[in-house]
N, C-alpha and C positions, 0 to 999 in steps of 0.2 A: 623463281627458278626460270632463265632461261629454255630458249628452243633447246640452243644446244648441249643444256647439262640434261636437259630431260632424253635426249639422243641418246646419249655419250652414255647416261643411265641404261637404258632400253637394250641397247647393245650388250652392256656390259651383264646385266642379267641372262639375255640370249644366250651370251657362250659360257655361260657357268657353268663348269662339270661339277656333277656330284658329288657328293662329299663318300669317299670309299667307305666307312665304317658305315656310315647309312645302307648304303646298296649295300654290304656283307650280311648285315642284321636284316635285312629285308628279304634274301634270300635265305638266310638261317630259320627267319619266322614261314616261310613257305615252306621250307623242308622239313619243320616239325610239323608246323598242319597239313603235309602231303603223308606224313608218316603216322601222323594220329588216324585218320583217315581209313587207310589200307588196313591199320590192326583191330581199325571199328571192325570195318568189312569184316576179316578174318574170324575176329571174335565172334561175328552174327552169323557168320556161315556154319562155325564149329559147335553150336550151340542152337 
């Protein structure tokens, strides 16, 4: 491999955006463990 496939590579990963369904499950899995969380708290408070 080449300087410049190794470049050409390097770049090409740099501007990779995300893949959406990743970032949506990623915030889905925060929003249920932000919501698991709060109904611990709740349930510990109430008891």
């Amino acid at each position: 491999m080449n300087r410049n496939t190794r470049r050409a590579r390097a770049i090409a990963i740099a501007q990779a955006k995300p893949d959406s369904k990743l970032v949506a499950i990623r915030y889905l899995v925060l929003a249920a463990s932000a919501s698991a969380a709060i109904i611990a708290l709740l349930m510990a408070r109430a008891f």
